[in-house]
N, C-alpha and C positions, 0 to 999 in steps of 0.2 A: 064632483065629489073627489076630496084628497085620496091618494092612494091608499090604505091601507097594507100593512107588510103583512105577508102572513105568515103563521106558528115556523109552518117549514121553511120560511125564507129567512127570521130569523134565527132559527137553530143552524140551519147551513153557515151563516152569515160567523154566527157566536164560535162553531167549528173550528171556519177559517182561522176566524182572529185569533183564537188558542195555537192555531198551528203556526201559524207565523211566530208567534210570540213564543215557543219553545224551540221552532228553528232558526233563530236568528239573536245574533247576542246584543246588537244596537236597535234602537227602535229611537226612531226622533218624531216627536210630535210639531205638526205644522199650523198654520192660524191662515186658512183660505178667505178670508175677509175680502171682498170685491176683487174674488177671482172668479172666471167665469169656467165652466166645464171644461171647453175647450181649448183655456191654459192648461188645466189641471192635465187633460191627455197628452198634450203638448210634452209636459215634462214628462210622464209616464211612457212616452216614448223613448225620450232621450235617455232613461234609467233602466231599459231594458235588460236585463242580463247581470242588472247593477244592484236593483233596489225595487223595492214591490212598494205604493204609496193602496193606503185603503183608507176609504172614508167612513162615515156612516151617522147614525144617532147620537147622540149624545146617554140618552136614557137608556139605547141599547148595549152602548160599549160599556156602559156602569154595570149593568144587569151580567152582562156577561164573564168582564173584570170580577168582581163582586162574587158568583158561583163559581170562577179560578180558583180565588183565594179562602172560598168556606172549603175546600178540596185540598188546596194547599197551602195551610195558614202561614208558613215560613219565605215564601217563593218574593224576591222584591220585587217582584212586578207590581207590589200594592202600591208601590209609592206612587203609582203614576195616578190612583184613583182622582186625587185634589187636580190634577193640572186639567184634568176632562172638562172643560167651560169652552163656552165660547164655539164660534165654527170651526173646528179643529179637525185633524186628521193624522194618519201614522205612517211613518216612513219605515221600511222594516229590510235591511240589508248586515253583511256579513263584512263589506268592504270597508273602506276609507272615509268615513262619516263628515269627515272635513269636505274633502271633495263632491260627494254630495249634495251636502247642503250648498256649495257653489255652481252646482249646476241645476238645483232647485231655485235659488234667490234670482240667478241670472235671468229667468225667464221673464221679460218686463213686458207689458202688454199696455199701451198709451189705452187713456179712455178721459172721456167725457168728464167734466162739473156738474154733478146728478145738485139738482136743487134739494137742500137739507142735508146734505154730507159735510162732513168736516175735512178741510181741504187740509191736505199731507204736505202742503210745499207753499210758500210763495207764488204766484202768481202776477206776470208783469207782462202788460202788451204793449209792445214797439209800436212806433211810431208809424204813418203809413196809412192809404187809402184803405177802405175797410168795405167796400161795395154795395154801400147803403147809400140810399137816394135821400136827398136834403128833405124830405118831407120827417124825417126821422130824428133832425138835430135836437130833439127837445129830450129824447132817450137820452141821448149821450149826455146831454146836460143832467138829468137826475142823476147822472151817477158819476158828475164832475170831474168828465173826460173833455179838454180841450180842443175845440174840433175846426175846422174851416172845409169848406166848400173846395172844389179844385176837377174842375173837366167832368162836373156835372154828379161827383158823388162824393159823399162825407170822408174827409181824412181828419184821423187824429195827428196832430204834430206836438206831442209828448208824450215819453213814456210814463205809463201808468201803472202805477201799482195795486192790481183788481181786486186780489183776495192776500189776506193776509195768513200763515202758515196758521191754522188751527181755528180758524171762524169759521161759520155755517156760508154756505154757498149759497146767496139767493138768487131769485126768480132773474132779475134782472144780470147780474154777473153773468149764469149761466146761458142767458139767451143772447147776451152778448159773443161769448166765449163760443157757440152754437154758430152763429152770422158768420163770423171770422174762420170757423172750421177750425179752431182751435183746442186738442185736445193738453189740456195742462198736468194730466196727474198719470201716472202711472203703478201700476201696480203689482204685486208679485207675491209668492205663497213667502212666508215667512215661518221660519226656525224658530220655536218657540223653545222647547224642554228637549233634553238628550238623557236616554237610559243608555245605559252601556255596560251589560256583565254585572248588576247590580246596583251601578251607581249611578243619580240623578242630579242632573246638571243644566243650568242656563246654556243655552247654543252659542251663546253669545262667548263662551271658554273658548269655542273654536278658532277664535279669532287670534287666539295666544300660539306667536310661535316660536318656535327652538331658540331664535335670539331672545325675545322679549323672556323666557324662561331663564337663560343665559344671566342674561341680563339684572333681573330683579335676584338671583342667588349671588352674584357678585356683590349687587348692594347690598343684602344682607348680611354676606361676610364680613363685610368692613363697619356696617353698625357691629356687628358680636363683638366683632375684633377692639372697636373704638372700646365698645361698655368693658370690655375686658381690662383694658390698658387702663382706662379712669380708674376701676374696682381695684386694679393689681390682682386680677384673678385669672388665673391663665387658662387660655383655650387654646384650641387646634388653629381656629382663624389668626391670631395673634403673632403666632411661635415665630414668623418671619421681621414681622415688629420689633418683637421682646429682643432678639438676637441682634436684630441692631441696634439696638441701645444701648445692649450689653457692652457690644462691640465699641462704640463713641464711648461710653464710660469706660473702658478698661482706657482705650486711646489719651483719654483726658488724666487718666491717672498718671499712665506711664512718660505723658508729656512733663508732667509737675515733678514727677518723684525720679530716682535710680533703677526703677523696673521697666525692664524696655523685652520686648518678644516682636519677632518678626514685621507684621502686622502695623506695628506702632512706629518702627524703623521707617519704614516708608513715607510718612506723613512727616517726621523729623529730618527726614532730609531733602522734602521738598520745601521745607518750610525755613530750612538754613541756607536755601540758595537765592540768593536775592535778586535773581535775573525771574525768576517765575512770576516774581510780582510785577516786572516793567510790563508797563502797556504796548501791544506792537502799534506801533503809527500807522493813519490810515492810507491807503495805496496812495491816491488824489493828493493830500498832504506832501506825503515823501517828495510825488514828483513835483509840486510847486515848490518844495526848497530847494532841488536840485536845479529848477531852473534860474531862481533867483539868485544861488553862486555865480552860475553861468555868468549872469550878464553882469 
């Protein structure tokens, strides 16, 4: 018979979750999908002193969310009610939530091709005796792996490509992949949703850093600045633009005309010396005409 929780295990349970949730200003929700317990401690080790990880219900964490918010209808913790699906859990710390979730994903734990899973990777087995005795060659043939005989047991001599990223695992793959003691998938808790101080975000933001921010405002600067200059509407991004323009057209005027300032001096007199335009001859050159005087 399944366990049953009782009244007082989840009120205790409902407690906690509130207290966490008003003492802690990040909270990341995780997706334990073929994680087994003793990853999940795994990490809860390594977060000691860092980050508190609580699992639970689904029905119960609604239940309990759900009598937060009839108590405190303004509180944003409601947003997080939709993302509660799926096997999920809560990460709840004060610290560096990047970091975090990096020493949550890191924990990879190899496992098995479970027959009817959907495989997360490509799957490909090298070439190589496989320690299966010749009475067996007719397996390998159903599943059009090219095989020879060699010191009394089956080798394949081609790589094969078994499962392909996102098909169902069958019976046969996996009892192959089983023989060979090969485990091909791996797996690890995953960063799903991120609260933090009110606002709710893909984990996936985490991946943004100081450059790549850097980065896309500089591109942005120079599209405002481009739409600016097209428009003839001036902005802040621009001003360094505009001013040199400015600069070339006054240049261009005072080249044409009797108005000359500082500035424009400069360009008129490198432009009257007619040594600036000689090309300097290439080193190689010079000394091949020097030597053909010579002789």
């Amino acid at each position: 018979m399944p366990y049953q929780a009782k009244p007082k295990d989840k009120k205790a349970y409902g407690a906690k979750l509130i207290k966490l949730i008003q003492e802690h200003k990040t909270i990341m929700l995780i997706s334990v999908d073929n994680v087994g317990s003793n990853q999940i401690q795994q990490v809860r080790i390594k977060l000691r002193n860092q980050a508190e990880i609580m699992m639970g219900k689904n029905t119960t964490i609604r239940k309990v969310l759900r009598d937060f918010i009839a108590k405190n209808p303004e509180h944003p913790v409601a947003g997080l009610l939709e993302h509660i699906n799926g096997n999920i859990g809560f990460v709840f710390t004060n610290g560096d939530i990047a970091k975090i979730r990096e020493v949550i994903v890191s924990n990879q734990v190899p496992a098995p091709a479970r027959v009817g899973s959907m495989a997360p990777a490509d799957v490909y087995v090298e070439p190589g005796p496989t320690g299966c005795d010749p009475g067996q060659t007719s397996w390998f043939q159903a599943l059009n792996i090219p095989t020879k005989i060699n010191k009394g047991q089956i080798e394949m001599i081609a790589r094969v490509h078994l499962i392909k990223l996102g098909d169902k695992v069958g019976e046969s793959e996996a009892a192959l992949l089983d023989k060979l003691n090969i485990r091909p998938f791996s797996y690890s808790i995953k960063a799903v949703t991120v609260y933090q101080e009110g606002d709710i975000f893909s984990a996936d933001v985490l991946d943004i850093t100081e450059d790549d921010m850097q980065r896309k405002f500089i591109e942005g600067a120079r599209t405002v600045a481009a739409l600016g200059m097209m428009l003839n509407y001036p902005t802040k991004a621009q001003v360094t633009h505009g001013l040199n323009n400015a600069l070339k057209a006054l240049i261009s005027i005072s080249m044409g005309t009797d108005f000359k300032f500082p500035k424009a001096q400069e360009f008129e007199d490198f432009l009257a010396n007619p040594a600036n335009f000689v090309a300097a001859p290439a080193a190689g050159g010079a000394a091949a005409a020097v030597v053909e005087e010579e002789e």
